[in-house]
C-alpha positions in Angstrom: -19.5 94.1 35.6 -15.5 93.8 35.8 -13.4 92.3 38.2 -10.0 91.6 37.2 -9.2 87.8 37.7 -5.4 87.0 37.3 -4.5 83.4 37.7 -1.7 81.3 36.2 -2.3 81.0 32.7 -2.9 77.6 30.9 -0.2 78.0 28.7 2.2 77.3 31.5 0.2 74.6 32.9 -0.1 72.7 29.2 3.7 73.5 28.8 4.1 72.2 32.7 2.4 68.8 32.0 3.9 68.2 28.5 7.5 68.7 30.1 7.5 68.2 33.7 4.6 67.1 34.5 4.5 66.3 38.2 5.2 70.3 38.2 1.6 70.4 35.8 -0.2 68.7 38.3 0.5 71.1 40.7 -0.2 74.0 38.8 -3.2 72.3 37.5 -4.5 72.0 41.4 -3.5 75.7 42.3 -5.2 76.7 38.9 -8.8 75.0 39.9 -8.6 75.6 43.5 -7.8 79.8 42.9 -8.8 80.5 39.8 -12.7 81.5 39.7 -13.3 81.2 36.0 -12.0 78.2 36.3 -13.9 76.7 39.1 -16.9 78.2 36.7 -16.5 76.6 33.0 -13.3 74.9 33.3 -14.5 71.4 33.9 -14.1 70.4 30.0 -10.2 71.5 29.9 -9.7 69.4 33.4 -11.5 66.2 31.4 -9.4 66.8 28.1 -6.2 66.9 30.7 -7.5 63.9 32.1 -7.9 62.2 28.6 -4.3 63.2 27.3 -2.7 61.8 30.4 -4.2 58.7 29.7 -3.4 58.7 25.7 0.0 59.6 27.1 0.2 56.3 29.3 -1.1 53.7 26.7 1.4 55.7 23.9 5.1 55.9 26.0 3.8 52.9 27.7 3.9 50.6 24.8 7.3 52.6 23.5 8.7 51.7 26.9 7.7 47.8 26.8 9.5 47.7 23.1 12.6 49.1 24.2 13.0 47.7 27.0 13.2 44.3 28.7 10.9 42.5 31.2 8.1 45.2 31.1 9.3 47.2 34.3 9.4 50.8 32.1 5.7 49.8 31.0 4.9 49.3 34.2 6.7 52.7 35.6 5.3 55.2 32.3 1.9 53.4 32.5 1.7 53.6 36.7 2.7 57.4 36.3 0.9 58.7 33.7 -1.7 57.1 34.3 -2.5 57.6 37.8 -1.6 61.1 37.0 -4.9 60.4 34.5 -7.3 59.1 37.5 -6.2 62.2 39.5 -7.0 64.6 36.9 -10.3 62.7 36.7 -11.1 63.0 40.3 -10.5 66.9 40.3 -12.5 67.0 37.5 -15.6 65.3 39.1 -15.1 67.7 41.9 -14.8 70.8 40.1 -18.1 70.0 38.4 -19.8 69.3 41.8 -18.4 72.5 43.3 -19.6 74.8 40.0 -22.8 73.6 40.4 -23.1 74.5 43.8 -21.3 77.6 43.1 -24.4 78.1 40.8 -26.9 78.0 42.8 -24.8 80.1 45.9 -24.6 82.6 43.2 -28.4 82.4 42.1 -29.6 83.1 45.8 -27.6 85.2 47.2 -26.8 87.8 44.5 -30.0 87.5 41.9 -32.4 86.5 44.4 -30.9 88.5 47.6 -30.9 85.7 50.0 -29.2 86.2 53.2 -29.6 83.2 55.9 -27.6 80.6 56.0 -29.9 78.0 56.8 -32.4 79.1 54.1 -29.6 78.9 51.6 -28.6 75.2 52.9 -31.9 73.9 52.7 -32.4 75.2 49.4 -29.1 74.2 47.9 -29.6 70.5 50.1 -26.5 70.6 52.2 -25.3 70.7 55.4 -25.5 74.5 57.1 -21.4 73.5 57.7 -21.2 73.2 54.0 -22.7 75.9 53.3 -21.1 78.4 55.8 -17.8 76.4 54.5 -18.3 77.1 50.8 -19.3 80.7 51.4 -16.6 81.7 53.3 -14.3 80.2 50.2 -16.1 81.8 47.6 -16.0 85.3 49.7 -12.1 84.6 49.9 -12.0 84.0 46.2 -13.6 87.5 45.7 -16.9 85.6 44.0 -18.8 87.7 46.8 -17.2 91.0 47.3 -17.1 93.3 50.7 -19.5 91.1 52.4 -18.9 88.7 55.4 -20.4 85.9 57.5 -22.4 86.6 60.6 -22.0 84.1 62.8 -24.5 85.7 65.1 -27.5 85.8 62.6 -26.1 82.9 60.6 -26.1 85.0 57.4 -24.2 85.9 54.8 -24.1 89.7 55.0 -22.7 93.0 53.8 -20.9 94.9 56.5 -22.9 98.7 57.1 -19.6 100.9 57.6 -19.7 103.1 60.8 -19.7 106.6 60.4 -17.5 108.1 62.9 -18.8 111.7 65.0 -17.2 115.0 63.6 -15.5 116.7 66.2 -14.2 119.5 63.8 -15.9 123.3 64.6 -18.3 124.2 62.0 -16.4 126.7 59.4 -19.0 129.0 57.1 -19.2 128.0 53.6 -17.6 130.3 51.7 -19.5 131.6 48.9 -17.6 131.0 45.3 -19.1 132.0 41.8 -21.6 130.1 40.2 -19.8 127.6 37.5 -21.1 126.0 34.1 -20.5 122.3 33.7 -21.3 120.6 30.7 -23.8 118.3 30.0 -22.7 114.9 31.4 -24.1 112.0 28.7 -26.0 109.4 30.1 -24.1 106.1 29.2 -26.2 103.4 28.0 -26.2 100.1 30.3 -27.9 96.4 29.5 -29.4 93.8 31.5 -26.6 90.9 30.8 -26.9 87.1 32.8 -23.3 85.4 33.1 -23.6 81.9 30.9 -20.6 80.2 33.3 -21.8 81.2 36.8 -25.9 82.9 36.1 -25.3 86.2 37.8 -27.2 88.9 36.4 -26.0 92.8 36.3 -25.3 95.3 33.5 -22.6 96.4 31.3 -22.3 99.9 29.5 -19.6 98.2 26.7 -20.0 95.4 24.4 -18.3 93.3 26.4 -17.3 93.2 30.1 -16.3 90.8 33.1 -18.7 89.4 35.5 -18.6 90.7 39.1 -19.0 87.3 40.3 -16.8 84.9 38.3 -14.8 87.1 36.1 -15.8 85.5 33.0 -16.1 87.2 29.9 -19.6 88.5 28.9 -21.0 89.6 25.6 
């Protein structure tokens, strides 16, 4: 299992928020949104964020209503910060609901091998929309690689290439001496499961990237 998953990294986001952070929000958003180990086993960072933002408010806020008069820098530092807080919240709660659902896409289509639509909606209990909406997200963030929706069968499916016709003239094989090859050594794979999104494949090394998330695996 290895994919590689580049993303911003949450160094810049931290620094982002801690100096500029209307600029931290955004990168924050782009990071949840695009990022699939994120979207996977990020939800405690998001909640932490959330949590500072608000320590943030209640600490400048009560700097602000010292030095200044009338309580209007309160009002601004506690208004910003923390409604910066509730958003971070909010993004939070939704990143959990999508990861579990992710889950359970994951579960059926690439452990289990389910393929129709419908099936996979009325065992996940949502909407065939939904569904169809959340795959084709998931297939754009690369969770679901080289396959596609079929509209037609209302499945989730991966694409059989078409072989095209030779038209070249047949050549005779030219006869060429027999060669030794070595020995090729059979590398040693294990049965792994992915702890952040529960997909299960093999890895040859100790540890590797899952296929489906890109998390680290052990």
């Amino acid at each position: 299992m290895s994919q590689n998953n580049k993303s911003i990294s949450w160094i810049w986001v931290i620094l982002a928020l801690i100096l500029f952070w209307p600029l931290g929000l955004v990168l924050l958003f782009v990071k949840i949104n695009q990022d699939r180990r994120t979207a996977m086993k990020g939800f405690m960072v998001v909640v932490l964020i959330g949590v500072s933002l608000f320590l943030m408010a209640i600490g400048l806020g009560g700097l602000a209503l010292l030095v200044t008069e009338g309580g209007m820098g309160y009002a601004i530092v506690t208004l910003l910060f923390g409604g910066g807080g509730i958003w971070v919240f909010a993004c939070a709660i939704r990143l959990n609901i999508r990861r579990q659902r992710y889950r359970k896409y994951i579960n059926l289509v690439a452990n289990q091998g389910k393929t129709s639509i419908d099936e996979i909606a009325s065992i996940v209990g949502v909407p065939y929309d939904t569904t169809k909406n959340d795959l084709n997200r998931m297939i754009e963030r690369r969770y679901f690689r080289q396959m596609q929706i079929d509209d037609a069968q209302r499945a989730i499916v991966r694409p059989v290439p078409v072989r095209q016709a030779s038209i070249e003239p047949e050549i005779s094989p030219v006869r060429e001496a027999p060669q030794t090859h070595e020995p090729q050594i059979a590398v040693p794979t294990r049965a792994v499961t992915c702890s952040s999104c529960g997909a299960v494949g093999s890895v040859s090394a100790q540890f590797g990237e899952c296929d489906y998330c890109g998390s680290l695996i052990e």
